[in-house]
DRENLUM-861634 format. One record per residue (C-alpha): residue number from 1; residue in one letter; x, y, z. Coordinates in nm, 3 decimals, padded with zeros to 5 digits. Each point is the difference from the previous one (the first is absolute). Layout:
! residues N
> NUM_A_X_Y_Z
...
! end
This chain:
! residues 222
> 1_X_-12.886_03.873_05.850
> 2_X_-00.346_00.157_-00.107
> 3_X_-00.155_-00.377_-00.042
> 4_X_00.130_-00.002_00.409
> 5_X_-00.201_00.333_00.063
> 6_X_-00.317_-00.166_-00.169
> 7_X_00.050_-00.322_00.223
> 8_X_00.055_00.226_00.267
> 9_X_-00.313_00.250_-00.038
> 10_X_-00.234_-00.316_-00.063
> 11_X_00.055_-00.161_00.274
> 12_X_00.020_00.318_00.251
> 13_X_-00.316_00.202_-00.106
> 14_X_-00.197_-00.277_00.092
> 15_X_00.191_-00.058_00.304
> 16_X_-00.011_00.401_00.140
> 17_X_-00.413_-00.020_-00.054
> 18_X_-00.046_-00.334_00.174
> 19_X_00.225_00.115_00.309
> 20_X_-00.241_00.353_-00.052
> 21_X_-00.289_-00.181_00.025
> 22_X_00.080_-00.228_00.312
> 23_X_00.090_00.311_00.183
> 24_X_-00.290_00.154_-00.080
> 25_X_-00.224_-00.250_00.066
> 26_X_00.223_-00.098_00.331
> 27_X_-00.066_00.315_00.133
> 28_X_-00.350_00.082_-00.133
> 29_X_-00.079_-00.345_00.163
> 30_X_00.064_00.101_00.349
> 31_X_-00.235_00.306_-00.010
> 32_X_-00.337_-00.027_00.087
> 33_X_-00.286_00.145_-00.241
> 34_X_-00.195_00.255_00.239
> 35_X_-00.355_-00.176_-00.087
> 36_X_00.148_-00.348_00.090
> 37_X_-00.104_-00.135_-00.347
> 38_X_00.135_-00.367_-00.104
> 39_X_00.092_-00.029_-00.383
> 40_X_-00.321_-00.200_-00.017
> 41_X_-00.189_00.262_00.162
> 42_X_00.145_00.247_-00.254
> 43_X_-00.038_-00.205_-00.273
> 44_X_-00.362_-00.050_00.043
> 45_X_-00.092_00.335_00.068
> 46_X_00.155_00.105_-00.340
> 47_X_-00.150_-00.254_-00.153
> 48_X_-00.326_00.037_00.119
> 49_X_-00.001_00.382_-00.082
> 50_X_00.066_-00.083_-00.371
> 51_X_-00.303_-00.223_-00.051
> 52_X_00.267_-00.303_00.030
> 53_X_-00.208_-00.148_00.301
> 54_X_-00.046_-00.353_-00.120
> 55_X_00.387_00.003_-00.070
> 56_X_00.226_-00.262_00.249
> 57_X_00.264_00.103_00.205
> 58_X_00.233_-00.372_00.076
> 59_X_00.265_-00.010_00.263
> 60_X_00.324_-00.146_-00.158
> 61_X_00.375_-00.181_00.075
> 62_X_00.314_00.250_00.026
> 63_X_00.129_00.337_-00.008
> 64_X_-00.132_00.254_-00.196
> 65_X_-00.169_-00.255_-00.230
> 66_X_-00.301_00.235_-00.064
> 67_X_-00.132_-00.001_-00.284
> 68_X_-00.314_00.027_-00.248
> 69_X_-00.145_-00.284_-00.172
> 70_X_-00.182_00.130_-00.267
> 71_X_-00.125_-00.360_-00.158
> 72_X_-00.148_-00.068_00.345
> 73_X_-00.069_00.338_00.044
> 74_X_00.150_-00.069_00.343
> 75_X_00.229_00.272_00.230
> 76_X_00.265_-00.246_00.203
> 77_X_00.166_00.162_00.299
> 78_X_00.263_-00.143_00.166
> 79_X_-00.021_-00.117_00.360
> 80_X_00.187_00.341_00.132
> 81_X_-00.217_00.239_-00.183
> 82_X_-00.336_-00.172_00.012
> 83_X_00.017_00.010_00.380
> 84_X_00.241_00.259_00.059
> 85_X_-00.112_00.357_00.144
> 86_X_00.320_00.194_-00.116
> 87_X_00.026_00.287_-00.279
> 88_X_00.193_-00.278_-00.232
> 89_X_-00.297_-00.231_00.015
> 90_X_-00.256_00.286_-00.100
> 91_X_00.270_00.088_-00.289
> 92_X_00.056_-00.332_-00.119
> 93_X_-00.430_-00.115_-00.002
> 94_X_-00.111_00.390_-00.138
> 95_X_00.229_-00.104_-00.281
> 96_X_-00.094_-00.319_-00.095
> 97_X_-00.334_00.126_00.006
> 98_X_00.100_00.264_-00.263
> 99_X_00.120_-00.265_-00.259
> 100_X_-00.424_-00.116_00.095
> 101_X_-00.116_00.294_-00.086
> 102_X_00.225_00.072_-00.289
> 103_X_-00.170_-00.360_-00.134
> 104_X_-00.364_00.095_00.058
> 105_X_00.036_00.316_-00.190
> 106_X_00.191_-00.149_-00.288
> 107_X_00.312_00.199_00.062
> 108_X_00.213_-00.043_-00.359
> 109_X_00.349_-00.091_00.107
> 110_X_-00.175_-00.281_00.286
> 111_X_-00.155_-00.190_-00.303
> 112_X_00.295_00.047_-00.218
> 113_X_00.234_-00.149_00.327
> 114_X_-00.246_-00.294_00.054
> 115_X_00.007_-00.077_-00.331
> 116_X_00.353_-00.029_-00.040
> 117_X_00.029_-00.180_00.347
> 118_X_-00.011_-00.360_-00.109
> 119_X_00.207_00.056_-00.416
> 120_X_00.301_00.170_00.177
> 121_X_00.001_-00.246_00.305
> 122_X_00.028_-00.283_-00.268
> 123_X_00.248_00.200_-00.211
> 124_X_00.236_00.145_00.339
> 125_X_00.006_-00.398_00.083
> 126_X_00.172_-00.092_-00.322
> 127_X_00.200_00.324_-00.121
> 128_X_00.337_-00.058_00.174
> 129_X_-00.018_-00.403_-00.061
> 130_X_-00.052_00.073_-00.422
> 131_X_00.272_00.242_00.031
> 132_X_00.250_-00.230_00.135
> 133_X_-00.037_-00.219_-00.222
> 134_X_-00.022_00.248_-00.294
> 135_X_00.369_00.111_00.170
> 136_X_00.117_-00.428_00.042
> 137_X_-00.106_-00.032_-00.388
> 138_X_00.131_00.359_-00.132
> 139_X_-00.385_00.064_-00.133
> 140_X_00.005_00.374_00.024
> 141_X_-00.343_00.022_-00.136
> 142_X_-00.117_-00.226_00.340
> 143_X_00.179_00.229_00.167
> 144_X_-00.174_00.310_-00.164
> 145_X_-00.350_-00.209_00.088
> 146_X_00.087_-00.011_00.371
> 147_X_00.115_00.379_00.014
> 148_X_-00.362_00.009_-00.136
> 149_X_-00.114_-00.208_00.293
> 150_X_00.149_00.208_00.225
> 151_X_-00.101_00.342_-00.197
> 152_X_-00.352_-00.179_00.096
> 153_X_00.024_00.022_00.373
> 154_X_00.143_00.391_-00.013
> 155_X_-00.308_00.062_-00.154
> 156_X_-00.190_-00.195_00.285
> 157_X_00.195_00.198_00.223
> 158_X_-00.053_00.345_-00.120
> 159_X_-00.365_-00.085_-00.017
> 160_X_-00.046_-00.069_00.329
> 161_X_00.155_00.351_00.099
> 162_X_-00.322_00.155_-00.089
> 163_X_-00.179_-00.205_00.169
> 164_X_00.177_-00.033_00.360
> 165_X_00.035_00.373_00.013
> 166_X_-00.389_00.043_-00.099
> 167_X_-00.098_-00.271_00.345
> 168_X_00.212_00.204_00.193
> 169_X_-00.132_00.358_-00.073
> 170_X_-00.342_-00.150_00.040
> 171_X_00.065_-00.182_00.295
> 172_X_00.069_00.367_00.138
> 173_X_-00.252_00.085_-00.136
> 174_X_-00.259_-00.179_00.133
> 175_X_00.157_00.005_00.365
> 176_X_-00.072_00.359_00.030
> 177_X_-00.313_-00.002_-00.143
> 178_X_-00.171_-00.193_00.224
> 179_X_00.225_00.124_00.295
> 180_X_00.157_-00.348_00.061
> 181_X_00.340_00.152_00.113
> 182_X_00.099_00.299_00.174
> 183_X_00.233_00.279_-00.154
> 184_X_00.332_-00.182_00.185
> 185_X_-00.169_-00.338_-00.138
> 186_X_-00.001_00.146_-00.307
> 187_X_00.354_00.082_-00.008
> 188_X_00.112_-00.350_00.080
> 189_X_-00.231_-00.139_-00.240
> 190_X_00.188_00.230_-00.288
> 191_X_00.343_-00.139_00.109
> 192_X_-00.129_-00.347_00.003
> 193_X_-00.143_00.053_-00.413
> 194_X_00.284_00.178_-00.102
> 195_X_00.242_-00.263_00.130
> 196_X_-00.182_-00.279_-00.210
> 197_X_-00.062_00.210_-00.271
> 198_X_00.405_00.042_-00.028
> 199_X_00.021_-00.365_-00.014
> 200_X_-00.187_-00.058_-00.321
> 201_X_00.180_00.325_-00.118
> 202_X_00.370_-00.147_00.062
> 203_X_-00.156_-00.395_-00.132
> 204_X_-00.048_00.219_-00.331
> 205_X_00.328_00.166_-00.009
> 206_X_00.185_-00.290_00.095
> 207_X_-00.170_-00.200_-00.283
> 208_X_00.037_00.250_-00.245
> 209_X_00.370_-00.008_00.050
> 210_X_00.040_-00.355_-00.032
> 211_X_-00.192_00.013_-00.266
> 212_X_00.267_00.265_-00.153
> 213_X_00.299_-00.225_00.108
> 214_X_-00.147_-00.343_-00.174
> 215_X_-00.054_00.191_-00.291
> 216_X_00.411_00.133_00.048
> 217_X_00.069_-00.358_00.055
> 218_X_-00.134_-00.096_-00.315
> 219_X_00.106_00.217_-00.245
> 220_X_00.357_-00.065_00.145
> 221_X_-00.039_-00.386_-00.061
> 222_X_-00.160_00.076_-00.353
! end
């Protein structure tokens, strides 16, 4: 019954802050920022306050695809943002530009992420197939070595917690220092960051916890 709560709790906390999120950004889609800003236009004006005026701003495929490239030192906006004029597209472009400014001033827990980016991609890829077979073969120390695995991407996880939370509060930031949004802009910009913000916070806990019932798992085989 308790490994059924686990199963249950990992799959739903990351469930509750997707649906979170799509409301949020659903509704903070269809309101208009008062300045009439696109994401690019937001984007750049950050940006260009920060001394980041050589930096490129791309237009890419899908939804809510934005992201920061720091090898390219590129900011990619998705089609809906990029061109959009709403209060989700300034959210959504004021924070990518945060993880751009966390990288120009060196910010600790950006470095360590990127660093870790491409080892725990590699190891997430083969954790659950060396622990099969560790289970098919009855090797509980290849078991132990994927828990390890796994104990790898936690770690990924609850380093990027820092980091996402840091964008957002200077994504905020910024807006209002420059006087990009208005006070009721403002307010659905906050929504918008705290929604996505509770996504990485439920990936964690939901990681963490199978994490917690692998380890269960394994001591019962053992």
């Amino acid at each position: 019954m308790q490994d059924l709560y686990l199963i249950i709790l990992i799959i739903a906390l990351p469930l509750m802050a997707q649906i979170y999120i799509k409301v949020s950004y659903s509704n903070n889609s269809k309101r208009k920022n008062e300045k009439g800003l696109t994401g690019y236009d937001t984007a750049r004006a950050i940006l260009d306050k920060n001394g980041l005026n050589d930096m490129v701003i791309v237009e890419t495929k899908g939804t809510l695809t934005d992201h920061y490239d720091p090898s390219r030192k590129v900011v990619r906006l998705s089609t809906d943002i990029y061109h959009n004029t709403s209060v989700a597209a300034m959210a959504v472009a004021a924070h990518e530009c945060g993880h751009a400014i966390q990288d120009k001033k060196g910010y600790f827990f950006f470095k360590l992420r990127s660093t870790l980016v491409p080892v725990v991609s590699f190891i997430s890829r083969i954790a659950y197939i060396v622990m099969i077979i560790g289970f098919f073969l009855e090797y509980i120390n290849m078991i132990y070595a994927a828990i390890i695995m796994v104990g790898a991407g936690v770690l990924f996880q609850i380093v990027t917690l820092p980091v996402e939370i840091d964008a957002s509060k200077r994504a905020h930031k910024e807006l209002e220092e420059i006087s990009l949004a208005s006070n009721r802009d403002l307010d659905g910009v906050k929504n918008m960051l705290t929604a996505a913000a509770l996504t990485y916070v439920a990936g964690a806990l939901s990681e963490i916890l199978q994490l917690i019932r692998l380890i269960g798992i394994a001591r019962d085989r053992n």
